[in-house]
Every structure is written in structure tokens, then in C-alpha cells.
N, C-alpha and C positions, 0 to 999 in steps of 0.2 A: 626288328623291322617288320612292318606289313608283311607278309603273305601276297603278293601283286597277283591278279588274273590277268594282265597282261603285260607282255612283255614287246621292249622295246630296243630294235636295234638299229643302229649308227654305222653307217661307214664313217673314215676316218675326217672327210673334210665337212658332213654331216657331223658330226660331232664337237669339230672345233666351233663351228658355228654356234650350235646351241648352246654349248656352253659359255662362249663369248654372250650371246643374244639372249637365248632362253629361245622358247618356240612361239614364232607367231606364222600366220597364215601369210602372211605378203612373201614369207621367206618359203614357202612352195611353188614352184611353176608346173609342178606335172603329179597327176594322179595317177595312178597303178593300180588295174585289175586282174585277177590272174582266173586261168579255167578254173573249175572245179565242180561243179554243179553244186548238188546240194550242202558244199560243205561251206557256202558261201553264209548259212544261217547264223554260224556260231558268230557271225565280226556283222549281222545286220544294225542291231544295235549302234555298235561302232558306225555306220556310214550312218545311222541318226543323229549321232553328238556331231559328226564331221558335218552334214548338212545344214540342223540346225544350230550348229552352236559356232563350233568351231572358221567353218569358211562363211559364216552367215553373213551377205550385204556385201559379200566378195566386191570389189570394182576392176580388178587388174586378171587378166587375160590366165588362163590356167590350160595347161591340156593334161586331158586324160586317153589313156589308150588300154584299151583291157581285150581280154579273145575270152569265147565263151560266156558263161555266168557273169565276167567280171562287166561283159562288153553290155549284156543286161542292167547292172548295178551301174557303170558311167554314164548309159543313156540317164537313169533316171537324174542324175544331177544338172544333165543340161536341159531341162521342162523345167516349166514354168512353176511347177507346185512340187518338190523333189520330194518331199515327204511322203505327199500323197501317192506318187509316182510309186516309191518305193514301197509306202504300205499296202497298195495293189499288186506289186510284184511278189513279196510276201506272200500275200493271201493267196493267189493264183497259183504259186511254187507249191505251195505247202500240199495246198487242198488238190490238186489233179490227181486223180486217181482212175482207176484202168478195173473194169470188171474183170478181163483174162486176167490169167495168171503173168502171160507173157505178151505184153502187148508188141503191134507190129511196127515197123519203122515211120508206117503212114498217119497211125493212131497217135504217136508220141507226137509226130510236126506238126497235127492238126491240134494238139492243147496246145504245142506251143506255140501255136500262130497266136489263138483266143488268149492266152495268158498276155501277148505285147498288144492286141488289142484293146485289153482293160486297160494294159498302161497307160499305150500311146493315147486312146481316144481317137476323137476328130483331127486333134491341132497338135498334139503332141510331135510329130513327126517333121513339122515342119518348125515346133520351137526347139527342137536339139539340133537340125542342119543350121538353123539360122543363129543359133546360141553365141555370142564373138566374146564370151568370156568362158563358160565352160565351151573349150572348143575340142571336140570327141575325136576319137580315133579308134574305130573296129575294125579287129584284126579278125579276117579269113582267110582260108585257103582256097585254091584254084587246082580240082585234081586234073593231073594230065596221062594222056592216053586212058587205060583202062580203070585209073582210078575216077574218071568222070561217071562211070557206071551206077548204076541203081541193080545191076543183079547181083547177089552174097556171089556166085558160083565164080563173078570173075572179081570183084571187087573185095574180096577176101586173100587173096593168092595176094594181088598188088598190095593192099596193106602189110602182106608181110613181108614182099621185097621190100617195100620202102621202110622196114623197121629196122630190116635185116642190113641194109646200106645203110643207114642212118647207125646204127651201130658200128661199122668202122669207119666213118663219118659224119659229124652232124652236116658238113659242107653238100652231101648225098642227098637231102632235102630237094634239092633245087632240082635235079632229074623226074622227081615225082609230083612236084609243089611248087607254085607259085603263090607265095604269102601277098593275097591282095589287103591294103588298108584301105577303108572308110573314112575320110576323115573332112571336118568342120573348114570351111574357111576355103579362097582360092588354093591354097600350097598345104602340106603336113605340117606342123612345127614339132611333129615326132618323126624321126627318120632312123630309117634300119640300115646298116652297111651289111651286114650278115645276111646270107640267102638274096635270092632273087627276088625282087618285089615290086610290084605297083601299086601307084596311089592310085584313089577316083574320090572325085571331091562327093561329097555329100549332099543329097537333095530329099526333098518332102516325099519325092518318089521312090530311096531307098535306104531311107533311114532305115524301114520296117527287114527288109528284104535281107540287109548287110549284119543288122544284128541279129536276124534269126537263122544266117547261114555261119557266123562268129559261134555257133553255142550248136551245129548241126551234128553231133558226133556221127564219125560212118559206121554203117550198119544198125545205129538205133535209132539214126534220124533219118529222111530222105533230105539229100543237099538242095540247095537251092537255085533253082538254073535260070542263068543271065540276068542275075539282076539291074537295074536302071542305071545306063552310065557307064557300067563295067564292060570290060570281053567279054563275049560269050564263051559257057561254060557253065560247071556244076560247082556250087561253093558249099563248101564245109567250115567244119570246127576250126576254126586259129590255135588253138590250143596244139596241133600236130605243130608246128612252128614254136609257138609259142605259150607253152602251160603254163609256166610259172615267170617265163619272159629273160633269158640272160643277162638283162640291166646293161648292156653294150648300146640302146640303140640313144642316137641325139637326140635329147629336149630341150627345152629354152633352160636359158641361165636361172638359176635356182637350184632347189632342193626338191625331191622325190621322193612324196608318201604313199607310201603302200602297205595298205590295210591288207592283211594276207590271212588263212587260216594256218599257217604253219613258222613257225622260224628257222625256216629254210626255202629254198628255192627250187626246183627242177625246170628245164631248160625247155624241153620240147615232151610231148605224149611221148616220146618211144624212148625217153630217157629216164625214167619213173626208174628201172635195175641200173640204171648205168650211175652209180653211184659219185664216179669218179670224173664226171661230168657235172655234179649240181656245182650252182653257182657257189663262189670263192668271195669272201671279204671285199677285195680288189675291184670285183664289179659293182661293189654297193659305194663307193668314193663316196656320193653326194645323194644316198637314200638314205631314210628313215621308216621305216618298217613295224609298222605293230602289229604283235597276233596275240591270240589266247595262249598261256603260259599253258606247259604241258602239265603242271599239277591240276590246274583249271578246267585242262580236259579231258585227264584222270577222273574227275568229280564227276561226266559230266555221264547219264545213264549209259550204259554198255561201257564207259569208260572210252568214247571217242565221239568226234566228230560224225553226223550224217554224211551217208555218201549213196551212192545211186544203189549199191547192192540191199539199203533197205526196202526199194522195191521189190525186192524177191524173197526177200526173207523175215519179214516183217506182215500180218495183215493190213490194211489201209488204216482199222482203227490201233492199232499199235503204233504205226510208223507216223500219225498223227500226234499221238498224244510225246511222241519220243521228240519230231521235231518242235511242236510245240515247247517242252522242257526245256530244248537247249536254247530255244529264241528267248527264254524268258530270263533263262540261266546266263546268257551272254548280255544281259543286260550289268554283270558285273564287270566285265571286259571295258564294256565303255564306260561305266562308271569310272574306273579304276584312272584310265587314261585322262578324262575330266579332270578328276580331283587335281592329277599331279599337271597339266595342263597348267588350270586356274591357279593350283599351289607355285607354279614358277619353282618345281623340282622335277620335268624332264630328265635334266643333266643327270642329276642323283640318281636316275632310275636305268636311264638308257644302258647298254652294253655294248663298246666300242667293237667292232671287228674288224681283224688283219686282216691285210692282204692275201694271205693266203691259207684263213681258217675257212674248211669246209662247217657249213656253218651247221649242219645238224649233227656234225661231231663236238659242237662246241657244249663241256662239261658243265658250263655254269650258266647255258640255255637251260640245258637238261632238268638242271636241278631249281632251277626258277619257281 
């Protein structure tokens, strides 16, 4: 059998479906984006098949909800030209580059204002609020008391209490954090019971503001304060909430694709060690999940995925031509998915998971 560069996994009623059906697009109601920054290059390809091929000429109502990079990559599907969207998000990600060695919290928010500027454009901003079929959902947070800060001196100490409670509870979130959503339309049609949360509907006035405070990591970004429509306040990264997203919160009826860099899940930023907390089979019921197989990204140079530590260890023209490699090389990823797609052999390919398989323990992910 094929060698697959990607791999695909099934919760249990995710599975009986396709196999009944086969996979088509009417049978997803909800997109998945997860943090991750640059590790979002190796599956860009992927959200090209998904844009142009796959959801293409969509007519029926879809929500997507992503925090961070992911909340980057959802905007681009609800503009008008997603392609283009994306291939400027591309270009923008790739190519920022910082004369210092260590650039400052101020340096990083001002490329990544200019980076959602390419995107957005003039009108873009107001075709993802007004979008009533990709209908968005950006997830940030709300730091309180001293985590609203912009000084390291105090804003340092409070990230580590809230890691250090967040570790003998994820439920401890909510003392430190209020996970605000962004989202399309009068009401969410993604809803979170876990942690404390507000909604704020979404407008031309902060589209820009909500997903550049979705993707504002602390300490490397400056947060973004009161954005339009919201409570006042300093908004950061969703990713503390939400990194890889525990798959618990309600979406419309249907199934749940989520293009991921990994065949695994982690729940929240301070959960990356807590092993025994990544998400479980059980929470994927009615998700479908594709990432790059781990031989895939064995192949790929250094033998992993980009991540931000190539900014420091990498010069610009190295870490260029490295991201480049993998954007060109992850073009096997979506090929892969394509073929078996149009082949109507999902089923044959996908890997069911239990209830209660920690999934990056799972032996025959591994060996994919």
C-alpha cells in the first residue's frame, strides 16, 4: 500500500458516516483552526485543496472557529477571493523578517498589523463580518488584573501563576482569563460551556483588531486594547484557552474538519507538559482531522515542522529557504488527501479512534 503523507483521523460517529457516505463537504458544519504559528505552513497547501476544490461553490452555512494562526487562516476563507487571501498570508508570514537579532514585543505587532493589512485590504474586513456562509469565530483572551499589563516585570510572574493554577486545574483559567469570541452573525453558532466566556458579534470595525489580538502571544506581542464592541481591556493569544481546542465546545449539526499540524491535540498553551490532559478519542465523536503523517515530517529538512524558534536560530536567508522547502514539500500532504478524496477511499485510509486513545500514543499514528 501507498506510503500516505497524510493522515486521517475519525472519531467514532465521524467514521460510521463516511463510511456509510464517503466524504463530501455538505456533511461538515464547522472548520477547526488551532494556535501554532509558523507550524501552520506545512497543511497551507491543504487549506488550497480545501478552498479551491474541496468546499468550492459551498451554498450552506459552515462555521469556523480557530485562536491564533488558525484564527489568521479561517479569516482568509470568509473574503471574497480566499485564495488570494491566503496566498498573501503566505507571502507576508513567510518573508517578515527583523534586522535584530531579538526583535521587541512592539516590532513583532507592527509586521503583524502590515501582514492582515495585505490580507484584509480596503473591504476585506467587512466581507468576513458580513460572510452568512463562512461564518468566523475568533477566539481571544481577556487578561485580568495584572495580566492586562504590557510591563515583562509584572506580566511575567502572572503568567506563571496562571500556568502554575492551570496545572492543578484547567477550570483555574477563568481567575486569570476571560476567553472572548469574535464571531459572524447576530448569535455564535460555536459555543463553549468550559471556562468563562463572552461573545461580541463581529463588525468591519473588528474584524482586524479581534484576529490580531487571537494570534498576540504575551511577552512577544503587545495585546490589543478594547477592541470595537468588546469590554474594555487588553486582548491576547486564544491559544492560552484554546491551542489545539478540547473538541467539547457546540457546533451546528454535522461533522468537524480540522486540518491540524499534528495527530494530536493539546488543550490549552500551559498544557504543551501535561500530557495527561491532551485530548482523548472521546472528544473527537464527530471530527475528522487531517495532518502531515509523521514519516512525512521525518522527510521534511531538519526532520520537523517550522516553529517560531526558527527565528533565533536560523539566519533569515536560511529560515527562508527552509520555509519555503516545507510549503513546497506539503504540497504532498494535500495531494495525498485529493487523490483519496476524488478516489472515494477516505474510509480505507482514515484511522478510527477510541474513546479513550490518548491519541499521540496511538502506535499505528506513529508508524503511518
Amino acid at each position: 500500500m501507498k506510503k500516505r503523507s497524510c493522515v486521517i483521523l475519525a472519531g467514532a460517529a465521524a467514521a460510521r458516516q463516511v463510511r456509510a457516505e464517503g466524504l463530501r463537504q455538505e456533511q461538515i458544519s464547522t472548520l477547526v483552526g488551532a494556535s501554532g504559528g509558523p507550524k501552520w505552513l506545512v497543511i497551507s497547501q491543504l487549506d488550497r485543496v480545501l478552498m479551491g476544490e474541496f468546499f468550492r461553490d459551498r451554498q450552506h452555512p459552515i462555521a469556523t472557529v480557530g485562536s491564533s494562526i488558525g484564527s489568521f487562516r479561517n479569516m482568509c476563507y470568509a473574503m471574497d477571493r480566499p485564495l488570494e487571501a491566503l496566498e498573501a498570508l503566505e507571502y507576508g508570514y513567510i518573508h517578515q523578517a527583523y534586522d535584530s537579532g531579538k526583535p521587541t514585543p512592539a516590532e513583532i505587532t507592527t509586521t503583524a498589523e502590515q501582514i492582515l493589512q495585505d490580507v484584509l485590504g480596503d473591504e476585506g474586513a467587512a466581507q468576513v463580518a458580513a460572510n452568512r456562509i463562512w461564518q468566523s469565530h475568533f477566539v481571544t483572551v481577556r487578561g485580568r488584573g495584572p495580566l492586562a499589563s504590557e510591563r515583562r516585570a509584572v506580566l511575567a510572574p502572572a503568567l506563571l501563576a496562571s500556568a502554575l493554577a492551570n496545572a492543578f486545574s484547567r477550570r483555574s483559567l477563568s481567575a486569570f482569563w476571560d476567553r472572548v469570541v469574535f464571531h459572524a452573525g447576530d448569535s455564535p453558532t460555536v459555543k463553549f460551556d468550559s471556562l468563562r466566556t463572552v461573545n461580541i458579534a463581529l463588525s468591519r470595525e473588528n474584524v482586524r483588531s479581534s484576529v490580531l489580538a487571537s494570534g498576540s502571544i504575551p511577552l512577544v506581542m503587545t495585546g490589543v486594547q478594547n477592541p470595537h464592541g468588546a469590554p474594555l481591556g487588553n486582548y491576547r493569544d486564544g491559544g492560552i484557552t484554546d491551542y489545539h481546542f478540547d473538541l467539547r465546545f457546540r457546533h451546528p449539526e454535522g461533522l468537524a474538519l480540522y486540518p491540524h499540524f499534528f495527530p494530536y491535540m493539546v488543550p490549552g498553551w500551559f498544557d504543551k507538559s501535561l500530557t495527561w490532559r491532551w485530548v482523548r478519542g472521546g472528544a473527537m465523536q464527530n471530527v475528522l482531522l487531517l495532518a502531515p503523517s509523521p514519516a512525512f515530517v521525518a522527510s521534511l529538512p531538519f526532520g520537523k515542522i517550522p516553529d517560531r524558534d526558527d527565528f533565533y536560530q536560523l539566519n533569515t536567508e536560511e529560515r527562508l529557504k527552509y520555509w519555503h522547502a516545507v510549503v513546497d514539500a506539503s504540497r504532498r500532504v494535500a495531494e495525498d488527501f485529493f487523490e483519496m478524496w476524488q478516489q472515494g477511499t477516505i474510509a480505507e485510509h482514515m484511522i478510527e479512534v477510541g474513546r479513550d486513545d490518548v491519541l499521540h500514543k496511538l502506535d499505528r499514528v506513529s508508524a503511518a
